[in-house]
C-alpha positions as CSV (number, residue, x, y, z in Angstrom):
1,X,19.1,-20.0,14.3
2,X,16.9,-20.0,11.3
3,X,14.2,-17.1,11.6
4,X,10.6,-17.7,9.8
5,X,9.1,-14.6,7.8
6,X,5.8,-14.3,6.8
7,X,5.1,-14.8,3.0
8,X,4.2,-11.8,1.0
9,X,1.0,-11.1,-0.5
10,X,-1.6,-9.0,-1.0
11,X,-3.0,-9.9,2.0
12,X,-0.3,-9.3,4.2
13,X,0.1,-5.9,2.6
14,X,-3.2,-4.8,3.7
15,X,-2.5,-6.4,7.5
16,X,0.3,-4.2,7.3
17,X,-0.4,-1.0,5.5
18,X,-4.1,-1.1,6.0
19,X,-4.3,1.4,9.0
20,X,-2.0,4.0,7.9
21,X,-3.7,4.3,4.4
22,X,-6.7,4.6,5.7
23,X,-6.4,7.4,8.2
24,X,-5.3,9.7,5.2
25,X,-7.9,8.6,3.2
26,X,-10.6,9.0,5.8
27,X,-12.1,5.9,5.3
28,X,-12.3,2.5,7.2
29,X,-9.5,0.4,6.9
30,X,-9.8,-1.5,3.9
31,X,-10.3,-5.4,4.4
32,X,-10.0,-6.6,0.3
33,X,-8.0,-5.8,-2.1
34,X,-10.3,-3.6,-4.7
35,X,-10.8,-1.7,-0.9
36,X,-7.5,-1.1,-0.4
37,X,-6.4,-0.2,-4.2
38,X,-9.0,2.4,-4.2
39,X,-7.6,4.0,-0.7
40,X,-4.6,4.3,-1.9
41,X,-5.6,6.1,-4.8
42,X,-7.5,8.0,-2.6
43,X,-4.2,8.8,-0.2
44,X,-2.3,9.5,-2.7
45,X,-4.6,12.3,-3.7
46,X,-4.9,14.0,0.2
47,X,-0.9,13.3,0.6
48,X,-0.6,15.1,-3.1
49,X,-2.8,18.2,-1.7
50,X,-0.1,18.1,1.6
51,X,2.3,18.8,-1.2
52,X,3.8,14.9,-0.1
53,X,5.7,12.9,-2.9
54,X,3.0,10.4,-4.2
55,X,5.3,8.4,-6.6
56,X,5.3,5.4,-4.6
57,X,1.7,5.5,-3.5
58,X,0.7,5.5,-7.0
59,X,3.1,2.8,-8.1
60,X,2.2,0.7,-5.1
61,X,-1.7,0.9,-6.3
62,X,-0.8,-0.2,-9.9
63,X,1.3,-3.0,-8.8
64,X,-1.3,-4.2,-6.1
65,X,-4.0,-4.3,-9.2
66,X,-1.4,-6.2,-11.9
67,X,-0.4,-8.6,-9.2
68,X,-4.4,-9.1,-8.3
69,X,-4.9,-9.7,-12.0
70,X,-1.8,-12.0,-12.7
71,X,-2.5,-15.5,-12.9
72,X,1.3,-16.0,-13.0
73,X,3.4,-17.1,-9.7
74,X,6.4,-15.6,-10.8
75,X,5.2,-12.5,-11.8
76,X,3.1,-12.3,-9.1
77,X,5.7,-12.6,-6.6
78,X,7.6,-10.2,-8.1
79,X,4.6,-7.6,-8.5
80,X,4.2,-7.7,-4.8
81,X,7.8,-7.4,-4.2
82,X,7.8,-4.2,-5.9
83,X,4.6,-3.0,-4.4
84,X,6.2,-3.7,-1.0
85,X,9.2,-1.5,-2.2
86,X,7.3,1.3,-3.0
87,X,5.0,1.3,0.3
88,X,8.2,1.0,2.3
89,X,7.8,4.5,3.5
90,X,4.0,5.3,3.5
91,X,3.7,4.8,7.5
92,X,6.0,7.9,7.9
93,X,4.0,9.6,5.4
94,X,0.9,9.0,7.2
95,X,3.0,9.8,10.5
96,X,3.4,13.2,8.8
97,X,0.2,13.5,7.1
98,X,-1.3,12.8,11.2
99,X,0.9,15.3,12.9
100,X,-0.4,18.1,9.7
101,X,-4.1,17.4,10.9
């Protein structure tokens, strides 16, 4: 049996993470891509002053915006691959960041 996943892209990183990101930055959940760049910079900042590791967040954000800007498939692919890996953990962060509040 063959299973069927979704294909990445920015999009479907902001279905997914959207929620999360926003609760620790406060805001709505971000619906575009600029939106959601900006509340993880944002995050990453209120996780920072919960003395939470903000590598990933950070990396994330500036993969999001390189992939946004590529006009490349390949490299686009592969910018959202990594901005995948580095978000990976941010729902238990925000888990964490929920039960501090």
């Amino acid at each position: 049996m063959t299973t069927s996943t979704q294909p990445l892209t920015i999009d479907t990183l902001i279905a997914r993470y959207a929620e999360g990101i926003a609760f620790v930055a406060d805001e709505p959940a971000a619906t575009t891509v600029s939106d959601f760049i900006d509340q993880l910079g944002t995050a990453a900042e209120n996780f920072d002053m919960a003395r939470f590791d903000t590598d990933g967040v950070n990396a994330a954000a500036t993969y999001l915006a390189d992939a946004n800007a590529s006009t490349d498939d390949t490299e686009r692919t592969v910018l959202l691959k990594r901005a995948a890996d580095n978000l990976v953990f941010v729902d238990n962060l925000a888990d964490e960041y929920r039960d501090m509040c």
